[in-house]
Kinemage of the C-alpha trace (Angstrom):
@kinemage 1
@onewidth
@group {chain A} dominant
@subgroup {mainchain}
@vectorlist {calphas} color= white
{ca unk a 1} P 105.194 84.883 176.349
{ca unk a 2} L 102.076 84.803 173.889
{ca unk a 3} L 99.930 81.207 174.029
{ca unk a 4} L 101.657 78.316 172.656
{ca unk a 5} L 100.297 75.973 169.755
{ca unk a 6} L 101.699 73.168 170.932
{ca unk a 7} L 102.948 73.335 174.317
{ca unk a 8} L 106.211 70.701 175.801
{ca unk a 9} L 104.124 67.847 176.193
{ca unk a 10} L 101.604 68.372 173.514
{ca unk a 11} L 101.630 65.775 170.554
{ca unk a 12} L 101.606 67.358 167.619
{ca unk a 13} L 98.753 65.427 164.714
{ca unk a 14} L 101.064 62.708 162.188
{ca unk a 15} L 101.195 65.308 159.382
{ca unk a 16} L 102.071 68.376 161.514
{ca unk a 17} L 104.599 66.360 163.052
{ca unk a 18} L 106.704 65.715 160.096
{ca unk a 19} L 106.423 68.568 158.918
{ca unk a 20} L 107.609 70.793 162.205
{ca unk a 21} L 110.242 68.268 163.213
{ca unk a 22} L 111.701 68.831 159.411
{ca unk a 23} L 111.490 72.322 159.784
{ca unk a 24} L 113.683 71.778 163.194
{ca unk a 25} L 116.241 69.527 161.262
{ca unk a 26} L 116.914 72.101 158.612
{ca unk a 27} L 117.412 74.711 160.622
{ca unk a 28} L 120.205 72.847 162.246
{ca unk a 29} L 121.785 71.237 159.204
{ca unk a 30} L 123.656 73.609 157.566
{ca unk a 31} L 125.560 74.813 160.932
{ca unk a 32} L 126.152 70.794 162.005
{ca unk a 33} L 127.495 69.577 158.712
{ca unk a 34} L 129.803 72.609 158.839
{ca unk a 35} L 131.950 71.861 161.744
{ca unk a 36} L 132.961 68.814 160.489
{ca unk a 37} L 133.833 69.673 156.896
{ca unk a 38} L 135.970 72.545 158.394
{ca unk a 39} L 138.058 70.222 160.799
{ca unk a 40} L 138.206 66.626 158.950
{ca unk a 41} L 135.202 64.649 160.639
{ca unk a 42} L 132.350 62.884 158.861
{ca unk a 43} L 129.071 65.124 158.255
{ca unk a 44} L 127.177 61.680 158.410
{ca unk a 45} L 128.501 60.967 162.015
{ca unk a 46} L 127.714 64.527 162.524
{ca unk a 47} L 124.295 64.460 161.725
{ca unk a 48} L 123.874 60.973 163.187
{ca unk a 49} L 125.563 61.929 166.476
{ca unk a 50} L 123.362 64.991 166.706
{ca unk a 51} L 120.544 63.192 166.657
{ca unk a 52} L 121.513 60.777 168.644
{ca unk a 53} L 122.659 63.018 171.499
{ca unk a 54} L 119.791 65.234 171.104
{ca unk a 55} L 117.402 62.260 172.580
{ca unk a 56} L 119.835 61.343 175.316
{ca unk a 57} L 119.931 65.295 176.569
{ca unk a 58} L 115.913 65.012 175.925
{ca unk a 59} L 116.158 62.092 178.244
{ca unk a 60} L 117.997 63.311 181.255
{ca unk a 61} L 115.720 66.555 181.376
{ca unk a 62} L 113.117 64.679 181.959
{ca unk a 63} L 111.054 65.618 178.389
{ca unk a 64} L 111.170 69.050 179.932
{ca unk a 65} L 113.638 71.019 177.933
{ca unk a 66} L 112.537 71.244 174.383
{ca unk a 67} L 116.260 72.050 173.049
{ca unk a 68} L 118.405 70.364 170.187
{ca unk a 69} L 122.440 69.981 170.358
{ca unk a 70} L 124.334 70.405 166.940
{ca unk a 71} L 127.807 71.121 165.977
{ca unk a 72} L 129.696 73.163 168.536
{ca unk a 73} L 131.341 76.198 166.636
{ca unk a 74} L 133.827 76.320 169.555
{ca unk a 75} L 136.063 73.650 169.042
{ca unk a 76} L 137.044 74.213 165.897
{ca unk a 77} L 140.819 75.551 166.681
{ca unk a 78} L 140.840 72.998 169.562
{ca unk a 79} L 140.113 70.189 167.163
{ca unk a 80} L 142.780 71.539 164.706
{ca unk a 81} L 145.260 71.748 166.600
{ca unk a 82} L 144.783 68.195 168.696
{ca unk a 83} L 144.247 66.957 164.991
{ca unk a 84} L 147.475 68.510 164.038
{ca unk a 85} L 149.663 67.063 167.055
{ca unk a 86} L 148.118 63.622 167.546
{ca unk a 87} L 145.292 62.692 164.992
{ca unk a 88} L 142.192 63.212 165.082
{ca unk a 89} L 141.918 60.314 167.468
{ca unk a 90} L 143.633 62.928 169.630
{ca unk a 91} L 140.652 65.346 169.236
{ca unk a 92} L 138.130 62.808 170.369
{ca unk a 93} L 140.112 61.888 173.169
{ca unk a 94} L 139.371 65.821 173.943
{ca unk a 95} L 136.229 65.752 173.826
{ca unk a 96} L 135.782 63.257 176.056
{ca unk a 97} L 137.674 64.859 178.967
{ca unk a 98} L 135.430 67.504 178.378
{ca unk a 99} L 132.781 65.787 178.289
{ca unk a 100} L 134.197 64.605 182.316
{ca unk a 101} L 134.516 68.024 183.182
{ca unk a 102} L 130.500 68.888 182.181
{ca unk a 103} L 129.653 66.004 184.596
{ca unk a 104} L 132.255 66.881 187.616
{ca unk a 105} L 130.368 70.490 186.968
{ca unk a 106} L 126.516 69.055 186.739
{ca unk a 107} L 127.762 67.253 190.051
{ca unk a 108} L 128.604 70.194 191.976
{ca unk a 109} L 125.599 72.243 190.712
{ca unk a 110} L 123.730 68.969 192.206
{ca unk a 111} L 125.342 69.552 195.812
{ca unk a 112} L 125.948 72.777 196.096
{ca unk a 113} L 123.736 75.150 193.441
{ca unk a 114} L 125.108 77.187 190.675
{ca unk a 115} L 126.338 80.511 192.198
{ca unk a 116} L 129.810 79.406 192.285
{ca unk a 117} L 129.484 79.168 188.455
{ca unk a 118} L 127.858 82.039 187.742
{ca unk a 119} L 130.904 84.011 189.588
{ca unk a 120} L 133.433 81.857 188.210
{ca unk a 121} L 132.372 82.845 184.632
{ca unk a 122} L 131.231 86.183 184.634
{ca unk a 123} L 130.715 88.286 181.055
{ca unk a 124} L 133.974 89.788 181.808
{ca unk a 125} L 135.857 86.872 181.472
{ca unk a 126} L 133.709 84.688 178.685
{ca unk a 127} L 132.408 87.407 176.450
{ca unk a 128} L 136.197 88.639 175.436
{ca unk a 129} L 136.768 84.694 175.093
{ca unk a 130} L 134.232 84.485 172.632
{ca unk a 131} L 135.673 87.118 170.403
{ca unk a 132} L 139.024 85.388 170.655
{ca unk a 133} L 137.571 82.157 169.517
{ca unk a 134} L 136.229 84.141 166.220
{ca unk a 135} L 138.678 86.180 165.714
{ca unk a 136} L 141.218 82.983 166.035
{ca unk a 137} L 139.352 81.474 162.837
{ca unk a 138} L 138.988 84.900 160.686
{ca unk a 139} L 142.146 84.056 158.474
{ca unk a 140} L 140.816 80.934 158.112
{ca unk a 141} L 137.246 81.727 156.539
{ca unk a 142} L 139.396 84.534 154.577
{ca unk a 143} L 141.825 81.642 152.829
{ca unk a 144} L 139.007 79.031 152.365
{ca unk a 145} L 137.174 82.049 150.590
{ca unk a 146} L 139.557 83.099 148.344
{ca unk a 147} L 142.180 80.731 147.844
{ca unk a 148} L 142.491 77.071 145.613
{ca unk a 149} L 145.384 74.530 146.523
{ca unk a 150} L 148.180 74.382 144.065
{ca unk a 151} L 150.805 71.766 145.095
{ca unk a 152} L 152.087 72.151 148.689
{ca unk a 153} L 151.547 75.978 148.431
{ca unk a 154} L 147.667 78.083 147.534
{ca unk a 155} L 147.176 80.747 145.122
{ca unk a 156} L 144.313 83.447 144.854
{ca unk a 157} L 141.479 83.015 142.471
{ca unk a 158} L 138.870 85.579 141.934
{ca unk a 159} L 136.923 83.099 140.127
{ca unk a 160} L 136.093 80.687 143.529
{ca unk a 161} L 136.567 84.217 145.595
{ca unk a 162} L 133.091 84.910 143.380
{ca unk a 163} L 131.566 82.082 145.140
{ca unk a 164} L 132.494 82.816 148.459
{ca unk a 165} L 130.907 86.258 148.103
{ca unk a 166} L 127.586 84.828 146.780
{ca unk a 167} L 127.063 82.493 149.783
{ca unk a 168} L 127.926 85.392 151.931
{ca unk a 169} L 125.144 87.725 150.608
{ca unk a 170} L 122.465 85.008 149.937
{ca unk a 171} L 123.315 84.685 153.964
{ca unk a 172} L 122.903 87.994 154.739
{ca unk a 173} L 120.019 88.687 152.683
{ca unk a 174} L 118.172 86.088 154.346
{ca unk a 175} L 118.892 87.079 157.674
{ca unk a 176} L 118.301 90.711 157.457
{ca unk a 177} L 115.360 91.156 154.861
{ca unk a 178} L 113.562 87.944 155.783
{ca unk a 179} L 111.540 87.476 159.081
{ca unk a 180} L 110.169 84.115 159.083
{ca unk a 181} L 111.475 80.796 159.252
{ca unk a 182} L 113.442 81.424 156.358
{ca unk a 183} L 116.126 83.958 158.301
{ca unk a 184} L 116.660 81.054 160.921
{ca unk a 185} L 118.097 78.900 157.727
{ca unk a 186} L 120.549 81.682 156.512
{ca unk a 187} L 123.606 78.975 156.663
{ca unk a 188} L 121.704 75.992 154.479
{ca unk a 189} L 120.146 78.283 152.160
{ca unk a 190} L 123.641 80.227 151.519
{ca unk a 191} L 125.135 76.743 150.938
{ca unk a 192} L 122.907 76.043 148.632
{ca unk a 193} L 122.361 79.212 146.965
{ca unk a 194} L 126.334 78.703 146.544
{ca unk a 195} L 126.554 75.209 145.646
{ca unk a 196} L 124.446 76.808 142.390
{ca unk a 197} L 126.512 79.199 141.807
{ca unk a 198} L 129.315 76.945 141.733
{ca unk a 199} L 127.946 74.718 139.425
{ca unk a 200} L 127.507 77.486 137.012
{ca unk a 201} L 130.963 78.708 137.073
{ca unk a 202} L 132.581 75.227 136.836
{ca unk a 203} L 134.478 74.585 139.987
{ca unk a 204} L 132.523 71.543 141.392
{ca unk a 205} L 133.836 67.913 140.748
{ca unk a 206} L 130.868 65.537 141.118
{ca unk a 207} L 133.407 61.990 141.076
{ca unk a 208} L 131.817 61.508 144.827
{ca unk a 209} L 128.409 61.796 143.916
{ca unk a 210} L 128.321 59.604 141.209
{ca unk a 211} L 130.744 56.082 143.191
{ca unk a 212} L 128.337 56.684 146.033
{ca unk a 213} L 125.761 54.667 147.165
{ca unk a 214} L 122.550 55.211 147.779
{ca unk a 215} L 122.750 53.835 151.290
{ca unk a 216} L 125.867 54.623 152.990
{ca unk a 217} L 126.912 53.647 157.231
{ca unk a 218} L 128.466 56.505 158.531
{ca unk a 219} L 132.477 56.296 159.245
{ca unk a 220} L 132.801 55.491 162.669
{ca unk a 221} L 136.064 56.403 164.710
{ca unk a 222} L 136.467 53.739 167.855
{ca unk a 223} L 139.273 53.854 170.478
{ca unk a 224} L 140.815 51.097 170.255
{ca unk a 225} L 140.104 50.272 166.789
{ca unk a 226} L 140.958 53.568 164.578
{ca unk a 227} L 143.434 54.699 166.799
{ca unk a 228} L 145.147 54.510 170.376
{ca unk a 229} L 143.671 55.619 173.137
{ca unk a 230} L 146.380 58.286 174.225
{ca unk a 231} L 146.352 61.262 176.975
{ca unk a 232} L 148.864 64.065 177.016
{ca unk a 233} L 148.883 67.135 179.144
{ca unk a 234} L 148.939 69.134 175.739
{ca unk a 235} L 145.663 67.651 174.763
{ca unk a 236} L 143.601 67.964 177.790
{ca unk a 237} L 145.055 71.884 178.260
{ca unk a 238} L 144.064 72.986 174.314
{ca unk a 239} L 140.477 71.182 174.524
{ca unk a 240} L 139.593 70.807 178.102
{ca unk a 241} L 139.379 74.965 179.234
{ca unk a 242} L 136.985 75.470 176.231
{ca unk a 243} L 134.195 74.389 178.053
{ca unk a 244} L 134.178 77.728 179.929
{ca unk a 245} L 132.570 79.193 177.228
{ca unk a 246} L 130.490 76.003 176.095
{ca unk a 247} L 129.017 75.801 179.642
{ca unk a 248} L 128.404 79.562 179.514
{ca unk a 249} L 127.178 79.261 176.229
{ca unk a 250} L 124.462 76.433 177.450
{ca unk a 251} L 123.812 78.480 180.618
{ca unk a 252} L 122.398 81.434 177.967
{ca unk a 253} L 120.244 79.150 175.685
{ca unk a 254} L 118.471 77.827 179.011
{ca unk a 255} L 117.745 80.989 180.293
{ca unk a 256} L 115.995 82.001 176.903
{ca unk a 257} L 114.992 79.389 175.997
{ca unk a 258} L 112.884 79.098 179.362
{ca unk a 259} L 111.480 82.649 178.981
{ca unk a 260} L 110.571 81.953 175.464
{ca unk a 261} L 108.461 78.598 177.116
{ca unk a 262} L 107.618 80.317 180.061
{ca unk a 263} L 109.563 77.921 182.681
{ca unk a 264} L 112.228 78.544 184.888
{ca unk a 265} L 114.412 75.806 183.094
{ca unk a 266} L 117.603 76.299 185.778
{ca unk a 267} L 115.735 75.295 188.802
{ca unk a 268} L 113.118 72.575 187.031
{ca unk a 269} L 114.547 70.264 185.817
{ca unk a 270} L 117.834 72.102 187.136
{ca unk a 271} L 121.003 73.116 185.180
{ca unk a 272} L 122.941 70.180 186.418
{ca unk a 273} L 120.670 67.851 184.206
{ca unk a 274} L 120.787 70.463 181.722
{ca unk a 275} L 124.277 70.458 181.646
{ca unk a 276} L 125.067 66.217 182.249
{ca unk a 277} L 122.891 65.791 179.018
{ca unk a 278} L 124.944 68.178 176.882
{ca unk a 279} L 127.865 66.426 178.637
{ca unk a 280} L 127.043 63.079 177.615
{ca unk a 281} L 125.846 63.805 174.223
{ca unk a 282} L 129.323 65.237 173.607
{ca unk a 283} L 130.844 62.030 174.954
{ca unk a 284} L 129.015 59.248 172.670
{ca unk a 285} L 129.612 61.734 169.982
{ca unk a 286} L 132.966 61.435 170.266
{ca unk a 287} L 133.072 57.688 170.894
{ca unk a 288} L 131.919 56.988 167.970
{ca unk a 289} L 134.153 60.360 166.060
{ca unk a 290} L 131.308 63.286 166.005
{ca unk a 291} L 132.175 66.907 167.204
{ca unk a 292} L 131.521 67.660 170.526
{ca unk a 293} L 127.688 69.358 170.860
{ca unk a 294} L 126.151 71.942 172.162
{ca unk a 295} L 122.352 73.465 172.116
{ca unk a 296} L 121.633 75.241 169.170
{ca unk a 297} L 120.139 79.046 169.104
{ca unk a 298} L 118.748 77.904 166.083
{ca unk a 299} L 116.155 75.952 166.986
{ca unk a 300} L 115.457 78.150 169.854
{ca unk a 301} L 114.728 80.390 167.472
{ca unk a 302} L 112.022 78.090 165.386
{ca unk a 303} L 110.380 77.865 169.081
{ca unk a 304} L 109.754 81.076 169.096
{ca unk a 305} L 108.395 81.741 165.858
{ca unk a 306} L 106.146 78.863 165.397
{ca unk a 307} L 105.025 79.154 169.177
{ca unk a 308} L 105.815 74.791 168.782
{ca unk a 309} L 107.112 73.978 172.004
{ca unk a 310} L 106.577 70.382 171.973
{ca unk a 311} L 109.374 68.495 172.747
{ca unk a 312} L 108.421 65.206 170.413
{ca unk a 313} L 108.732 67.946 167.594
{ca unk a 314} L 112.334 68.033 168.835
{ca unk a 315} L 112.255 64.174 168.844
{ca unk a 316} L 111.410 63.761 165.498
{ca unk a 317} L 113.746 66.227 164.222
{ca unk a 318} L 116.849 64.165 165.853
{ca unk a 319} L 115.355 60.979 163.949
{ca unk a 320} L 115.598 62.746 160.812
{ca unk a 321} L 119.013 63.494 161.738
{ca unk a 322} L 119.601 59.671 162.305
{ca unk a 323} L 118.062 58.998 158.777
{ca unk a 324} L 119.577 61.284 156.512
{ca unk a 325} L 123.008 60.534 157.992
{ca unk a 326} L 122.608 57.143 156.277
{ca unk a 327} L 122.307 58.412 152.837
{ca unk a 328} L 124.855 58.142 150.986
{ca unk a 329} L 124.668 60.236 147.601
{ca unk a 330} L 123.023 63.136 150.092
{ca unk a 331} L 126.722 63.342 151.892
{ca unk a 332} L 128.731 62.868 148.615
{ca unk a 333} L 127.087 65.842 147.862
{ca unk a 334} L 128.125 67.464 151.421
{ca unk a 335} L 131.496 66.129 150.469
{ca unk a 336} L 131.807 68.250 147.091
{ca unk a 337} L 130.697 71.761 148.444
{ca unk a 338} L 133.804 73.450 147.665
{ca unk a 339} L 135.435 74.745 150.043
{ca unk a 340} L 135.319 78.882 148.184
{ca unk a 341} L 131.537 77.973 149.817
{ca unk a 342} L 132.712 77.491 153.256
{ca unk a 343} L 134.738 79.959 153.063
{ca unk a 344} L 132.057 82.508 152.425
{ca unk a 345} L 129.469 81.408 155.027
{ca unk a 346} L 132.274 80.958 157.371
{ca unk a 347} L 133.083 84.739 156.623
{ca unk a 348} L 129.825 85.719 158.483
{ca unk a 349} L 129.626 82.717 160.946
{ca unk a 350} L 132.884 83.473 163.135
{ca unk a 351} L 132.316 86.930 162.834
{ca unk a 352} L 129.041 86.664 164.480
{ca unk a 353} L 130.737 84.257 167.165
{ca unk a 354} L 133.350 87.266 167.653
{ca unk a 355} L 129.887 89.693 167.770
{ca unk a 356} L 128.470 87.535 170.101
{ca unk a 357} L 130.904 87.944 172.606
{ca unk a 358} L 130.293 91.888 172.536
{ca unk a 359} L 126.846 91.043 172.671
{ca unk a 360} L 127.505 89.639 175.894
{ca unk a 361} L 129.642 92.478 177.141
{ca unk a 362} L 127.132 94.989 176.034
{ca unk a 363} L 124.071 93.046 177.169
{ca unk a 364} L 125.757 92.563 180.596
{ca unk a 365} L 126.654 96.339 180.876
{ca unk a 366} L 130.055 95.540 181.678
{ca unk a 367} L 132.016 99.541 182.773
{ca unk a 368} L 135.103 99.434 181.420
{ca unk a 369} L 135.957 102.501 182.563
{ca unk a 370} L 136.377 100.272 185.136
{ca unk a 371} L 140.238 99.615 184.880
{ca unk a 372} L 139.550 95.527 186.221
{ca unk a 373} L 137.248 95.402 183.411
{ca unk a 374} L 139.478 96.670 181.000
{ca unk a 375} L 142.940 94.645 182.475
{ca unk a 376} L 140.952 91.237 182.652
{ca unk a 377} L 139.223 91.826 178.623
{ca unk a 378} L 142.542 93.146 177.310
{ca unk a 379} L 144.803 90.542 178.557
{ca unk a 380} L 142.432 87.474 177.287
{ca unk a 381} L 142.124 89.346 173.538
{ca unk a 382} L 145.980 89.441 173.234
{ca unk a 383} L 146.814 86.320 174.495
{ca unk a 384} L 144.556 84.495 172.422
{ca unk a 385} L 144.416 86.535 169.667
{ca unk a 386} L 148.185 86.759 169.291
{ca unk a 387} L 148.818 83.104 170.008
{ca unk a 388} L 150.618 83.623 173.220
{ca unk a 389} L 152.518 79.832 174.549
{ca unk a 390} L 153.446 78.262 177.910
{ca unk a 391} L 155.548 75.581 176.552
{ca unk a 392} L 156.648 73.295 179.424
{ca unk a 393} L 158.383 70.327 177.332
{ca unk a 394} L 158.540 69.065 174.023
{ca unk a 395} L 154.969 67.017 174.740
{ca unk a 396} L 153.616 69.849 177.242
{ca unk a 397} L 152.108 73.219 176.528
{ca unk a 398} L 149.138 75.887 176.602
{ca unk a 399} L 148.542 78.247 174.264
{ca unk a 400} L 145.831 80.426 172.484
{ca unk a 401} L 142.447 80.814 173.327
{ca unk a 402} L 142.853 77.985 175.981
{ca unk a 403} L 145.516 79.932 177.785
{ca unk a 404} L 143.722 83.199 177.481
{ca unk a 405} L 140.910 81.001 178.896
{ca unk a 406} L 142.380 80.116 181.992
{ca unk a 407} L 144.253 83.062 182.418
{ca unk a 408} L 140.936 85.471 182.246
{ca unk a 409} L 139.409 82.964 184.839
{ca unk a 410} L 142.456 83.755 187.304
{ca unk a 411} L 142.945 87.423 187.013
{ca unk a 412} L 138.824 87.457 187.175
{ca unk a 413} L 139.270 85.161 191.038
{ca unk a 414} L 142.547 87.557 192.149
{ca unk a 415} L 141.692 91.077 190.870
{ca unk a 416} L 139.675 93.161 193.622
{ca unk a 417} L 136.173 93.529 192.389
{ca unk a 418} L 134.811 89.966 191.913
{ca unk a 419} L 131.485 90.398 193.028
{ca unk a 420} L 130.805 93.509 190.653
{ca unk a 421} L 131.109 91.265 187.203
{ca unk a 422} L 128.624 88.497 188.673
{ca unk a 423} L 126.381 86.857 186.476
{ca unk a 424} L 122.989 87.355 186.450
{ca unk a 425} L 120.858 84.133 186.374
{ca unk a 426} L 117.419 85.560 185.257
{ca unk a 427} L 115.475 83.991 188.406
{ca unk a 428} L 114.432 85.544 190.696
């Protein structure tokens, strides 16, 4: 790890400040307002919540983990599909359980250590996961890309396809050719870039921009008081397992995000703090109707390019989040990015979430000329893939990547050969 400029603790000077913690809040905004325009929510409670749970997580790690939690990608389907049996109140309702389940596991790591995890979740069982949960949204990105409503039904049109294809390259191009800040903001500056293009072609209706006010409160969604607070089995079985991979997922961004700061971030403050703050930020997100969070590679990556450690720059960036969730003309104009727009970005965004989960497989040198290797991965990709259902009753069932979830984490605990796919935790 080269010297930092400003190291956790270090207060960055009034000017510097703004101007790092702004740098933070952009490189999280495109990705945060996403999730919610692609599953119903409020991008103002998404930004607002993001914030809001970034300072609790800041909180519980003592001011030692200089991390931010957006938008988790991986809830998307889960979300849909609560949304599309109960409501979103449903959804929420989801979240919350899992937000139970990160505590219950933050508990255990607190008794017992985190072995048990790391062999209950090897590569073998969340990388193929991961590609499940990409490949699960890839005819979704394709429609939103290329296709305009017409009645009940959708028809192609090359026209909005054309802006689909323009966020997608403005995305790539930044990624690839650029190497500064500027390819850690592919997903805002695609937007944008698109939202242009769209302007210039004609397909953008501004009616929200211009009724909305200046100063907007966010739409809040309250048990209770938006809708019943109702648990099913379904529910808890198509949101609940997801939080193998989301604890994984954490698990990874603390382990580089500690060699990029040079601290061992699993043992000090420990990954059951780690993990209770990205718990409860998910829960008061979804109290209040925000997507569930998790820590963002994003930012990570800012640390490591401005060598700005400092975890009040993080601070500041969640109170932007606060602030710009309360104006009102800025999310009208959230509100009109059409959707040809997310389609595009979305094009490359779950196909890197599929990537990432060969990432993980390669990174983790799984053999799979090792046949447990190969039965474990093959079963998960089908069943998930190919929408495989347990369907126990009318209000009861499992199916998708949640089943192909639960059943990769049993064949992984049955199948000779357990100790072979272990995790390794980086420490030594």
């Amino acid at each position: 790890m080269s010297e930092a400029i400003l190291d956790v603790h270090d207060k960055p000077k009034a000017g510097q400040w703004i101007s790092l913690s702004l740098q933070h809040m952009f490189a999280m905004f495109g990705a945060t307002i996403l999730v919610p325009q692609l599953v119903g929510l409020s991008p103002a409670i998404a930004l607002l919540t993001s914030g809001i749970a970034t300072i609790i997580f800041i909180i519980i790690t003592q001011f030692k983990v200089p991390a931010y939690l957006g938008s988790s990608f991986a809830f998307i389907v889960p979300i849909t599909i609560a949304t599309e049996t109960g409501g979103i109140g449903s959804a929420m309702i989801g979240a919350m359980f899992v937000s139970l389940v990160y505590a219950i596991v933050a508990l255990i790591i607190w008794k017992t250590g985190y072995q048990w995890l790391m062999k209950l979740l090897p590569p073998i069982v969340v990388g193929p996961v991961i590609i499940v949960i990409g490949l699960a949204l890839s005819g979704t990105a394709v429609d939103m890309a290329m296709t305009i409503p017409v009645g009940d039904a959708s028809e192609y049109s090359l026209l909005h396809f054309s802006a689909a294809l323009v966020t997608l390259m403005t995305a790539i191009i930044c990624n690839i050719y650029f190497k500064n800040i500027i390819s850690l903001m592919p997903i805002l500056i695609g937007i944008i870039v698109g939202y242009a293009y769209s302007a210039a072609i004609g397909i953008i209706d501004y009616t929200a921009i211009s009724s909305a006010k200046w100063f907007a409160v966010p739409e809040f969604l309250i048990p209770g008081v938006d809708y019943s607070f109702q648990v099913t089995p379904t529910l808890l079985f198509v949101m609940v397992p997801i939080a193998i991979v989301t604890i994984s997922e954490h698990i990874g961004h603390q382990l580089v995000l500690g060699k990029i700061v040079g601290r061992n971030y699993i043992k000090d403050p420990g990954l059951h703090r780690s993990i209770l703050g990205d718990g409860i930020g998910t829960f008061i997100s979804s109290l209040v109707g925000g997507p569930p969070k998790t820590t963002y590679g994003e930012n990570i990556g800012v640390l490591a390019i401005t060598k700005v450690f400092s975890v009040y720059v993080i601070l500041g960036a969640a109170v932007f989040a606060i602030i710009f969730s309360f104006f009102g003309k800025l999310m009208a104009v959230i509100e009109t990015i059409p959707t040809a727009v997310l389609g595009g970005i979305s094009i490359l965004l779950f196909g890197i979430i599929a990537s990432s989960g060969l990432r993980m497989l390669v990174d983790n040198n799984i053999d799979f000329g090792n046949n447990r290797n190969l039965v474990i991965s093959s079963v998960i990709l089908v069943i998930g893939i190919g929408g495989a259902k347990l369907e126990f009753s009318e209000t009861f069932s499992i199916e998708g990547m949640a089943l192909a979830a639960i059943v990769g984490v049993i064949l992984n605990l049955i199948l000779p050969g357990l100790d072979k796919n272990e995790l390794d935790d980086g420490t030594e």
